[in-house]
C-alpha positions in Angstrom: 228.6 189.7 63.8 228.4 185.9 63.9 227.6 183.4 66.7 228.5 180.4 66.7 227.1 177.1 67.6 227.4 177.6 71.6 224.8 179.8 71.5 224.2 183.3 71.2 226.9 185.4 73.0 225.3 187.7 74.7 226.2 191.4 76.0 227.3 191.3 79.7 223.9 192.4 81.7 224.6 195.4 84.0 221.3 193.7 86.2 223.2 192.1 88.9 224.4 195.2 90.2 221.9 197.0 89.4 219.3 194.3 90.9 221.2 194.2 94.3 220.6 198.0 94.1 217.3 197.6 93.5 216.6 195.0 96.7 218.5 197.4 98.8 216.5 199.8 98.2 213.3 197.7 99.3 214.7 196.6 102.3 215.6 200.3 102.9 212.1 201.5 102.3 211.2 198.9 104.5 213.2 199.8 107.2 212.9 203.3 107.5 210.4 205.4 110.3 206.2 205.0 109.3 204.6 208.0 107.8 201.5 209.0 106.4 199.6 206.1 104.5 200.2 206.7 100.9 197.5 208.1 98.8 196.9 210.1 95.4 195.9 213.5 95.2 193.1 214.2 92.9 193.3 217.6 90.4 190.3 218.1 88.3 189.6 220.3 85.9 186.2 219.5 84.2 185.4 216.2 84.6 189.4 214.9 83.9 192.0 213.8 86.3 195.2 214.5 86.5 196.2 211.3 88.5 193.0 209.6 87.6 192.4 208.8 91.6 190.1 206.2 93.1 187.1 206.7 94.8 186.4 203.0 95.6 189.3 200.6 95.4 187.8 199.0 92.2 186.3 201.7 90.6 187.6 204.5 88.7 185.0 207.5 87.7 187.4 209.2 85.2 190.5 208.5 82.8 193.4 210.4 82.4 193.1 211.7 78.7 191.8 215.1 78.6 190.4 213.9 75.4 187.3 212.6 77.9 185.7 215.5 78.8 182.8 213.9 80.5 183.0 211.3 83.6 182.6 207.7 82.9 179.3 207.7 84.2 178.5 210.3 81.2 181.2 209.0 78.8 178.8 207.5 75.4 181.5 204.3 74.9 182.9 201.4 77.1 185.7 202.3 79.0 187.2 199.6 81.8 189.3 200.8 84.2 191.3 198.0 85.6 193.3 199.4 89.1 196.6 199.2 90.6 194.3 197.7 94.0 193.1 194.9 92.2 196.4 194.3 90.0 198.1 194.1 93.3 195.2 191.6 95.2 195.6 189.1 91.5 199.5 189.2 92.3 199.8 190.2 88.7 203.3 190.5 87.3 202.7 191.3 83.5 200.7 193.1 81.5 198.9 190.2 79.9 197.8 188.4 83.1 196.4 192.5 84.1 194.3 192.2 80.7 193.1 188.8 81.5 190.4 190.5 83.7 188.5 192.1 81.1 186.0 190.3 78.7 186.7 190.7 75.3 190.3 190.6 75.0 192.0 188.0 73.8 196.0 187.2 73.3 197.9 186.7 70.2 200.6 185.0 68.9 203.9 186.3 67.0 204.2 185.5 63.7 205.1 187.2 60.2 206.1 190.5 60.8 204.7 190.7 64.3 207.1 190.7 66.8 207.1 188.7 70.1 206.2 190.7 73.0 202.9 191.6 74.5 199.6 191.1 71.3 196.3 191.9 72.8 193.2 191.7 70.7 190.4 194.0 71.5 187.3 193.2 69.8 188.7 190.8 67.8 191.1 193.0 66.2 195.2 193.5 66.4 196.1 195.6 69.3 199.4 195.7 69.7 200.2 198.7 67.9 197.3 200.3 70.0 199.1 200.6 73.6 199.8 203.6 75.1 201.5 205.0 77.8 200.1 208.2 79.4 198.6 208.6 76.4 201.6 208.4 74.2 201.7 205.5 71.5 204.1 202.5 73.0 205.4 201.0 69.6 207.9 198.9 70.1 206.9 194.9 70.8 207.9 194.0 74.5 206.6 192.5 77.5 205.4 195.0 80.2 205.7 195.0 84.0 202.8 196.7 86.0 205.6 197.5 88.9 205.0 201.2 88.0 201.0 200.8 86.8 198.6 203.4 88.6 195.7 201.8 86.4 195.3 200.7 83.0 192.5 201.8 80.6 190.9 199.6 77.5 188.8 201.7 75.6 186.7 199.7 73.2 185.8 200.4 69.4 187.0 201.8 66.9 188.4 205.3 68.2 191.1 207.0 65.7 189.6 210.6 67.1 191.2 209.7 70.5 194.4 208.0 69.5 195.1 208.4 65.8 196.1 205.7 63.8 195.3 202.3 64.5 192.7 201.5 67.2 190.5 199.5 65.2 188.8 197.3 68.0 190.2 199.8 70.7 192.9 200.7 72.6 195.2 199.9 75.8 196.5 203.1 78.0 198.6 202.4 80.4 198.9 205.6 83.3 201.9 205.3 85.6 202.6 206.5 89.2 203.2 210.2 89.6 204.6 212.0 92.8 202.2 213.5 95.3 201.2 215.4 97.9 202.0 212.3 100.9 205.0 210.8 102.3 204.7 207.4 101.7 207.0 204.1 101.5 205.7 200.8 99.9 207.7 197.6 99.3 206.9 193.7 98.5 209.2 190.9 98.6 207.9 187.7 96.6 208.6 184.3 96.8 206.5 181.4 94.6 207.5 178.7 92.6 209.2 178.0 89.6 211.9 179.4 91.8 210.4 183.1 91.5 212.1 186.0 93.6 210.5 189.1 93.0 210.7 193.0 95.0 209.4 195.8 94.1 209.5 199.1 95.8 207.2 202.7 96.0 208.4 205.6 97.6 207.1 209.0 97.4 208.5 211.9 99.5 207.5 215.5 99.7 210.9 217.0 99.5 210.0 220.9 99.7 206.8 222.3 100.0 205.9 222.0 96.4 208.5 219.4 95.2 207.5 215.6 95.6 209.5 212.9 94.5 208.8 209.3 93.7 210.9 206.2 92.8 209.4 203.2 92.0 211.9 199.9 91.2 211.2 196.4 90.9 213.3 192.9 90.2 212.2 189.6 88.9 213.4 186.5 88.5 211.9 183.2 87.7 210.5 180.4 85.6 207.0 180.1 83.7 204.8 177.5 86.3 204.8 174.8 83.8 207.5 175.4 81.8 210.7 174.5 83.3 212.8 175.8 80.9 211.1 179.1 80.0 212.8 181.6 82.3 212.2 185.1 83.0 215.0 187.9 84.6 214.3 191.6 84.6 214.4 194.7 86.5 213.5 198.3 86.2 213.0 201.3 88.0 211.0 204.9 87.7 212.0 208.0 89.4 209.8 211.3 89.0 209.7 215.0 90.4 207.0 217.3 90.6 207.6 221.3 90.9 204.6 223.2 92.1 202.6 220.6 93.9 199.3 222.5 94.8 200.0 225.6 92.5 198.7 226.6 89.3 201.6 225.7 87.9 203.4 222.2 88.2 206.6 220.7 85.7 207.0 217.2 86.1 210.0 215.0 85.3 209.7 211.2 84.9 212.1 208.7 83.5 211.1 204.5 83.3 214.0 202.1 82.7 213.4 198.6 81.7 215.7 195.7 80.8 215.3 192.0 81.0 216.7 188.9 79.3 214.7 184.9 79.3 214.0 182.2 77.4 211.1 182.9 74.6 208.2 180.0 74.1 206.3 179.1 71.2 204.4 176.5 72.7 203.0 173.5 71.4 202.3 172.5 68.0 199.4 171.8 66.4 198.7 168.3 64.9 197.4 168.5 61.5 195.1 165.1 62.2 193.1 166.6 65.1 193.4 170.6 64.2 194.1 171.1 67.2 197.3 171.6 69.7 199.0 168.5 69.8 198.0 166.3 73.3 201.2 166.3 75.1 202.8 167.0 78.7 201.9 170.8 79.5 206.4 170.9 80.0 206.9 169.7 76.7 209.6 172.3 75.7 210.7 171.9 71.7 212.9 175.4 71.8 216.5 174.8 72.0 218.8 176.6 75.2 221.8 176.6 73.5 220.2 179.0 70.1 217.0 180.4 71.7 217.4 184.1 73.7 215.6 187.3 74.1 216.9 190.2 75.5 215.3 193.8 75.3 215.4 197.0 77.0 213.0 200.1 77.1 213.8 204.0 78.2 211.2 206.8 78.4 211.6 209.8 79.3 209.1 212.7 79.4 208.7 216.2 80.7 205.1 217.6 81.3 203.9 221.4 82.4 200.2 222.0 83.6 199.0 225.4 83.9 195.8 226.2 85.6 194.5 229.8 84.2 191.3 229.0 86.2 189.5 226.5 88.2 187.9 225.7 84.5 190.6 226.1 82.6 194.0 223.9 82.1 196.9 224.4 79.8 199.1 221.1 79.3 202.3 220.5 77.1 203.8 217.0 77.3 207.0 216.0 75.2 207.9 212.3 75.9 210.8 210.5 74.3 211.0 206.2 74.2 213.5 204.0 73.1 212.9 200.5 72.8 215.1 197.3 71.5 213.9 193.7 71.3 216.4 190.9 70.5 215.9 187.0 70.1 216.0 183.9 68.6 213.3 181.3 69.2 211.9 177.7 68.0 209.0 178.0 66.5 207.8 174.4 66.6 206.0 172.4 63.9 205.6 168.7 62.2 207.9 168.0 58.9 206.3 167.5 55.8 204.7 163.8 55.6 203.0 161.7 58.0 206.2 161.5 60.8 204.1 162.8 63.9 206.6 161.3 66.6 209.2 164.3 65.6 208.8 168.2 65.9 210.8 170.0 63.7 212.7 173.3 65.3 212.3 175.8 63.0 213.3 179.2 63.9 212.3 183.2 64.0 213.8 185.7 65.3 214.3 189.8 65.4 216.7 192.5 66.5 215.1 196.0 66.0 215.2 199.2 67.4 212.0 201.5 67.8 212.3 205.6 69.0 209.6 207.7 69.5 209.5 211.5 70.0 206.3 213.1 70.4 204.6 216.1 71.8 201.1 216.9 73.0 199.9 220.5 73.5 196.4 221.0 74.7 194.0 223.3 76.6 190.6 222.1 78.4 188.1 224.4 79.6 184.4 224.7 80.4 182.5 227.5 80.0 178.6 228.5 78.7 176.8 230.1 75.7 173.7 230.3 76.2 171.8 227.4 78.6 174.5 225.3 77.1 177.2 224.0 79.3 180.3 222.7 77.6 183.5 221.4 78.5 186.3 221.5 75.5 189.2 219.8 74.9 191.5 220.7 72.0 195.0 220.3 71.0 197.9 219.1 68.8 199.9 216.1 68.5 203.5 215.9 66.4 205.4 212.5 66.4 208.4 211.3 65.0 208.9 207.7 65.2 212.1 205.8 63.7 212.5 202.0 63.4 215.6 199.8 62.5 215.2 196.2 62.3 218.1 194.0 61.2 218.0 190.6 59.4 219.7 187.6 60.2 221.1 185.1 58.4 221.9 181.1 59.3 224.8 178.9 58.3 225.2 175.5 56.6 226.5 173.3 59.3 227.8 170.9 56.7 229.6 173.3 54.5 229.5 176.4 57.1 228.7 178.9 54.6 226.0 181.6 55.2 223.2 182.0 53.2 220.1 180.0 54.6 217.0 181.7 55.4 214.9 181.2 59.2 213.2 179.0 56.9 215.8 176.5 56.2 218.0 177.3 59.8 216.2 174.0 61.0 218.2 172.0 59.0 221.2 172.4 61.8 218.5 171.7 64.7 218.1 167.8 65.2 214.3 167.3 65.4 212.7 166.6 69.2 210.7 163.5 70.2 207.6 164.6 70.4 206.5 163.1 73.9 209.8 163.6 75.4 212.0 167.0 73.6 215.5 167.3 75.1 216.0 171.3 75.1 219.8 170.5 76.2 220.8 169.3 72.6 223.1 170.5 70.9 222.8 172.9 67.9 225.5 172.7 65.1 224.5 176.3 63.2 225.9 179.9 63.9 224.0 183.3 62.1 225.2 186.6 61.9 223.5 189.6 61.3 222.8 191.1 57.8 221.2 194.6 56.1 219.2 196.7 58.1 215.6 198.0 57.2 214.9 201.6 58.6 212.2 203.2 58.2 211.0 206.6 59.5 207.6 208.4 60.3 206.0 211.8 60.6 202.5 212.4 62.2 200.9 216.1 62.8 197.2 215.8 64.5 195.1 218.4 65.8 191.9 217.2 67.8 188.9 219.0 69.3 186.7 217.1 71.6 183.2 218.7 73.4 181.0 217.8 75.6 177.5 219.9 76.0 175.1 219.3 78.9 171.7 220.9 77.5 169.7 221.0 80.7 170.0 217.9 83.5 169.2 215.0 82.0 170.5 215.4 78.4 174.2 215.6 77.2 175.8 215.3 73.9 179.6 214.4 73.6 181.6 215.0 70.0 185.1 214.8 68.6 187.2 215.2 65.6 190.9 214.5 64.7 192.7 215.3 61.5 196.2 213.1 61.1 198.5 213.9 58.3 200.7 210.1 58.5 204.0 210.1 56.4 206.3 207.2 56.6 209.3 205.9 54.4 211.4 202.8 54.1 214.4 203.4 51.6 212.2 203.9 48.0 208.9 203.3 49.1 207.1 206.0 51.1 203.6 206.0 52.2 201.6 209.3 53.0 198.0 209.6 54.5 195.8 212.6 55.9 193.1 210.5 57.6 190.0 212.4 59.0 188.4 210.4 62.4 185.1 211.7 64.4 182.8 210.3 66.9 179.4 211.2 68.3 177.4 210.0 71.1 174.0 211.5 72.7 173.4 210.2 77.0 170.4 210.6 78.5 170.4 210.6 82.5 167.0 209.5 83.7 168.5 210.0 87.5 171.6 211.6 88.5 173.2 208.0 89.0 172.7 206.5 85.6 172.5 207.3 81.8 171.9 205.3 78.6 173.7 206.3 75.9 174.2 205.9 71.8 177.2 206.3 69.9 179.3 206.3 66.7 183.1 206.3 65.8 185.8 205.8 63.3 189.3 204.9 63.0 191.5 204.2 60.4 194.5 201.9 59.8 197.6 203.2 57.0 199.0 200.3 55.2 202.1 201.7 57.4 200.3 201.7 60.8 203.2 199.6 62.4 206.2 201.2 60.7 206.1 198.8 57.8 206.5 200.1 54.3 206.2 197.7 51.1 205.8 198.2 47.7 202.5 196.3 47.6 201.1 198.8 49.8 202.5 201.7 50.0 200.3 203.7 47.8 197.2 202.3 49.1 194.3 204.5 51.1 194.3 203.6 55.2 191.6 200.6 56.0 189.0 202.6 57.6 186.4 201.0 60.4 183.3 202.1 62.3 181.6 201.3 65.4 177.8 201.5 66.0 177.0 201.3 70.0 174.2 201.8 72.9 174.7 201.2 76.4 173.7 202.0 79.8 175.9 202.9 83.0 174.9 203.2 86.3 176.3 203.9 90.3 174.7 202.3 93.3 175.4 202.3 96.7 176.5 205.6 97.2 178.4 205.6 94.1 180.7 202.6 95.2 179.6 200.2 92.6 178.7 200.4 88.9 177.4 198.4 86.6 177.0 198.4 82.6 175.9 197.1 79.3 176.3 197.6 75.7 175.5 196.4 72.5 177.9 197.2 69.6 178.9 196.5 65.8 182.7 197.1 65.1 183.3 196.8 61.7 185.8 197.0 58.5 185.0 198.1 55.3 187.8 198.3 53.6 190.3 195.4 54.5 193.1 194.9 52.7 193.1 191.5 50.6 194.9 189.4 48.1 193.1 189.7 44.3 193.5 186.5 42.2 196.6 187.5 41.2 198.1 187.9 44.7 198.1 191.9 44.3 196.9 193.7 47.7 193.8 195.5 47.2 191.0 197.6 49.4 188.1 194.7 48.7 187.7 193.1 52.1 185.3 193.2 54.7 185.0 192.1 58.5 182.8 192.3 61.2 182.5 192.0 65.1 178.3 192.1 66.3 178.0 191.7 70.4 177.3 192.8 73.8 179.0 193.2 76.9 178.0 193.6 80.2 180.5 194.8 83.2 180.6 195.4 87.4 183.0 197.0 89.6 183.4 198.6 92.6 182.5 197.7 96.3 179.3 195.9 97.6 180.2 196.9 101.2 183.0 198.3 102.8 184.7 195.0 103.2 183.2 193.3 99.9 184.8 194.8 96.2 184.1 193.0 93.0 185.5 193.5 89.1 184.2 191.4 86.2 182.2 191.4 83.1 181.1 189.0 80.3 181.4 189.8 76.8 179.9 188.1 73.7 181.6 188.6 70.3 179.9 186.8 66.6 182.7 187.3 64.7 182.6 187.2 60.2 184.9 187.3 57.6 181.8 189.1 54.9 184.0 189.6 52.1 187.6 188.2 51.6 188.3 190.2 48.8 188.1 188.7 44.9 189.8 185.1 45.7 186.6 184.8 48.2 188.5 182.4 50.2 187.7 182.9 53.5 183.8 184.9 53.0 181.4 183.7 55.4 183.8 182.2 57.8 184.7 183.7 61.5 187.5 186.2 62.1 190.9 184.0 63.8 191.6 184.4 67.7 187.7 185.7 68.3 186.5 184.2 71.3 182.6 184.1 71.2 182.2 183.8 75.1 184.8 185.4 77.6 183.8 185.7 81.0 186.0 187.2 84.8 185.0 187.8 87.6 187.5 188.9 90.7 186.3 189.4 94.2 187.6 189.8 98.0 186.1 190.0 100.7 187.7 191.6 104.4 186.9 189.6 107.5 187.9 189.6 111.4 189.4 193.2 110.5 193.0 191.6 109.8 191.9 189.0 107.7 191.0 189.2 103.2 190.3 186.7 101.1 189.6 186.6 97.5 189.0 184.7 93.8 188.8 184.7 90.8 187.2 182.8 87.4 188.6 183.2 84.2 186.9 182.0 80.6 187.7 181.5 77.0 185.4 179.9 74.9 186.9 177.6 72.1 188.3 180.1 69.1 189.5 179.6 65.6 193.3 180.1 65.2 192.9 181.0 61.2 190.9 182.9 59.2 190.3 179.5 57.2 188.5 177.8 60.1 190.5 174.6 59.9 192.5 174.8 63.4 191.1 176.0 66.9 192.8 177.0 70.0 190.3 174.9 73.1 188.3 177.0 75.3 189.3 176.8 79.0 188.1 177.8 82.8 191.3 179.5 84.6 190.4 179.8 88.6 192.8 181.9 90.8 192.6 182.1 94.7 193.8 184.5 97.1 194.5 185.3 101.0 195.9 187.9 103.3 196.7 188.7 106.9 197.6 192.2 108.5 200.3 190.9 110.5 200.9 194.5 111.7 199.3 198.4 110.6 202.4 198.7 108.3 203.1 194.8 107.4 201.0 192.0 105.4 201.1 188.5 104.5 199.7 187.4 101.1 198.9 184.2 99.5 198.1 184.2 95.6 197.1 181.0 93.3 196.8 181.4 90.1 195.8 178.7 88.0 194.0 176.7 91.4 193.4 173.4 89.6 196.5 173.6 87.4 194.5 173.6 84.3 196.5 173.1 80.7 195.2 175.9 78.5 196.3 177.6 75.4 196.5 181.5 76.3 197.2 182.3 72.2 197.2 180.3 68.4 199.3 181.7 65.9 196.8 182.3 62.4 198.2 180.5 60.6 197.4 177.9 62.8 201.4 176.3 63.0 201.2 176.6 67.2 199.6 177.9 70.2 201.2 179.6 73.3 201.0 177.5 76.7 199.0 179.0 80.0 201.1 178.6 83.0 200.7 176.0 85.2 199.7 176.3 89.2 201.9 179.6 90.1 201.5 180.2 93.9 203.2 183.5 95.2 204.1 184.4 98.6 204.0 188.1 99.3 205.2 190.2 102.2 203.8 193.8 102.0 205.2 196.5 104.0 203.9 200.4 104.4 204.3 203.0 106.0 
């Protein structure tokens, strides 16, 4: 397929039909007779949650993975639980601005072979390969709305016994809505600028006395704060069906359906004089409207039975399938070669793959007693099959107009952009078409075993143990692993409200982790990582607020590195020393809080036999990172809230030549009751309009662009 030099063509989006759909059905829901406030109906079988409900509207007490067998509170690692209540008070829209509230997560760029969509780092490590979504691995790159988000949970440190491959700084799990037991109807209609229009809509009905359904949709349309150009349309939707609500049995049905199309941004380049992104108008746009596009689409499906043989004991089979596609073409910004810093050069990236995922996860939790020991098990097995297609493209000569030029020489078509004043109108000359496809396919087969034994009131020790057998193959080369993962961790509870804890973990990353299978690598052992941690949790006030601290090492032992000769070999080393310290929860009944600081010494120990890099910090490690979000209810009607957001200054390469500036982000917020069923809300994000860098790519070429001011006008209606 070719396209020429008006652009990409591309494929007619079904989304203005479907979006109309979508805002009827909010004004619907709006309209229709008041019921029952919504609410979630808590299952637990020991110590785990079903639904993962909320006691306190910032504070969760257990996660949804039956892999936890002990309560937060009890739980030897740190665990933040970030929940829908607070997503919906920040006015968040995406998954990265939901992560912003927790210290010690940073964003990354794309670059390489890492595709442009959502690229937290936990830790300081790569975590985009480490998102889940009720607990099933979420592999394809895209960007992520929280429209169907019951809460999201970042476990931290290395933690391959909980989620296999991968996790080596932690990992994201995303749990969605589920049908329950209350009729409820939920809607918001969104207004705010950069011309944004937003709905989104939550219904749950009890349709039978065991059968609940729920639908929730959402539309969006709008451009970055900041960034005229960059634009953003999508829409989606998620219906699911319970049988059996309050049996012992229960099937549930769930389907998620996300497409969108926009603009994608690079950002800013750096300048190679100051090491730094260039000093320019936040706007400054150097992609190119008639070449740049994304489009991508994701569909998930699952199935899930529960059976409760007794109130201690749960059998659960899940089988979940995902497709995912990301599509685009983007400017990647940079200066020419030579001392010409009044032009940007538009050179160019891009991707069109194709990621599926079919997995299953059988397991069985129970509690029971030998002895004066108390334990509560959780064991099971995992298969996964996982295919990826990712096709190349290749760009014309605009002089001669035959194919053959790499992305690396595709900005010979693009005329360069001034660098104080970028036209992203001008014309492009080039055309690309699509070439080979790269597939590759994967195999994993786990089994896990995970315990938790109380010996007497005060003492408890919590184990697990995975074994994954990892196969993956890309046309001749095939990599295969069988990777053994365990953690420990002992808690001591001085009172029934607090415990302080000390634990160990491992995880391990294949040289095929993200579906990537070369020759240099392919026969190499999985990177394998460990994390050394002690901590303290506690509850106060009745159990409505808690606080924590911990102290950790997350390290690398084995990192894969270039040898003199540019051959990859197992001689590197890296390590993350810090501490952390986190609250959440409510003061008083009209006061909640969520925030935490985290400290992170970052170091490159060994950079393998060309010693390049030893001694020098890890890239996109922030050594201070700081949020804090708070509300407060007043003159019963009346809420208002903010928020402070930190980033100290980072290096964006492993060679400590180019950083990506620190910055203070401040959001504001405000709401009225006009009515029981109907609210007013008033979100700023980005109160002083601050220009910040949210992300630099390693090699240090550019850096992503905060938005600017967003303000967001919300009316809320429920009933």
């Amino acid at each position: 397929m070719t396209k020429s030099a008006k652009g990409p063509q591309r494929p007619a989006r079904p989304s203005a039909r479907v979006s109309r759909h979508v805002l009827a059905l909010a004004t619907a829901g709006a309209a229709m007779t008041p019921a029952v406030a919504m609410a979630q109906t808590a299952v637990q079988i020991p110590g785990v949650s079903v639904t993962a409900p909320q006691p306190e509207p910032y504070k969760a007490d257990v996660v949804q993975s039956p892999k936890f067998t002990a309560p937060l509170l009890d739980t030897p690692r740190t665990v933040t639980v970030i929940p829908k209540e607070m997503i919906q008070d920040r006015g968040s829209t995406s998954l990265t601005d939901v992560l912003r509230t927790t210290p010690g997560i940073t964003l990354g760029a794309a670059e390489g072979g890492v595709a442009f969509g959502d690229r937290p780092f936990v830790r300081g490590f790569d975590a985009q390969n480490d998102i889940f979504i009720d607990g099933f691995r979420d592999q394809g790159s895209q960007f992520r709305d929280p429209f169907n988000i019951e809460q999201v949970e970042v476990v931290k440190g290395p933690s391959s016994a909980f989620t296999g491959r991968g996790s080596t700084g932690g990992s994201i799990n995303i749990v969605t809505k589920r049908p329950n037991e209350r009729n409820s109807i939920a809607g918001d209609l969104t207004v705010g600028t950069g011309w944004t229009k937003r709905a989104t809509v939550d219904v749950n009905q009890k349709v039978y006395d065991t059968v609940a359904v729920r639908v929730a949709a959402m539309v969006h349309d709008g451009e970055i704060a900041g960034r005229d150009e960059v634009e953003q349309k999508r829409w989606g939707i998620a219906p699911s069906v319970t049988f059996g609500l309050g049996r012992p049995t229960q099937v549930t049905l769930s389907y998620y359906h996300v497409q969108g199309e926009g603009v994608p941004d690079y950002g800013h380049p750096f300048d190679p004089r100051t090491n730094k992104p260039v000093k320019v108008d936040r706007d400054n746009f150097y992609g190119l409207l008639s070449r740049d596009f994304q489009d991508y689409q994701v569909d998930t499906a699952a199935a899930e039975f529960t059976h409760d043989f007794s109130d201690a004991t749960r059998f659960r089979s899940r089988v979940q399938y995902s497709r995912s596609t990301n599509d685009y073409v983007v400017t990647v910004p940079a200066f020419p070669d030579g001392t010409d810093y009044t032009k940007v050069r538009r050179n160019v990236r891009q991707r069109d793959s194709r990621n599926e995922i079919i997995a299953n996860q059988t397991d069985i939790t129970t509690e029971f007693q030998t002895g004066f020991l108390r334990h509560r098990l959780s064991t099971g097995v995992e298969l996964v099959h996982e295919r990826n297609r990712t096709v190349g493209r290749e760009f014309n000569d605009a002089s001669t107009g035959l194919y053959g030029q790499t992305i690396q020489q595709a900005f010979t078509n693009a005329p360069a952009a001034d660098l104080e004043n970028p036209n992203p109108k001008d014309p492009w000359s080039g055309a690309y078409r699509s070439t080979t496809a790269t597939r590759t396919k994967a195999t994993t087969v786990s089994a896990f075993v995970f315990d938790t034994v109380k010996i007497g009131e005060q003492f408890e020790l919590s184990g697990g143990a995975r074994v994954d057998h990892f196969e993956a193959k890309s046309g001749i080369n095939k990599s295969e692993d069988t990777s053994f993962n365990w953690q420990i961790g002992a808690v001591w509870k001085p009172l029934r409200n607090g415990s302080v804890y000390a634990s160990y973990g491992t995880s391990t990353n294949p040289s095929a982790e993200g579906l990537s299978v070369s020759t240099a690598t392919a026969s190499l052992d999985p990177e394998k990582n460990a994390n050394y941690e002690i901590g303290t949790k506690w509850n106060f006030l009745q159990d409505r607020l808690s606080l924590s601290a911990a102290a950790f090492r997350s390290e690398k032992t084995n990192a894969r590195v270039n040898d003199a000769g540019g051959v990859t070999v197992l001689d590197g080393e890296r390590r993350v020393d810090g501490f952390e310290v986190g609250i959440q929860g409510a003061i008083t009944d009209d006061w909640k809080i969520f925030g935490g600081y985290s400290y992170m010494k970052s170091k490159i120990v060994d950079d393998g036999p060309a010693a390049f890099n030893d001694g020098n910090e890890m890239a996109n490690v922030a050594p201070h990172s700081f949020s804090i979000w708070s509300t407060y209810r007043f003159l019963k009607d009346w809420q208002i809230g903010g928020g402070a957001f930190y980033n100290s200054e980072r290096w964006a390469n492993d060679a400590n030549t180019r950083k990506v500036p620190g910055y203070w982000r401040f959001d504001a917020m405000a709401s009225y009751d006009v009515t029981e069923n109907v609210g007013l809300r008033l979100n700023v994000q980005n109160l002083f309009d601050k220009k910040y860098y949210d992300a630099g790519y390693t090699s240090g070429g550019f850096a992503y662009v905060g938005p600017g001011r967003t303000i967001l006008l919300t009316t809320a209606v429920k009933f």
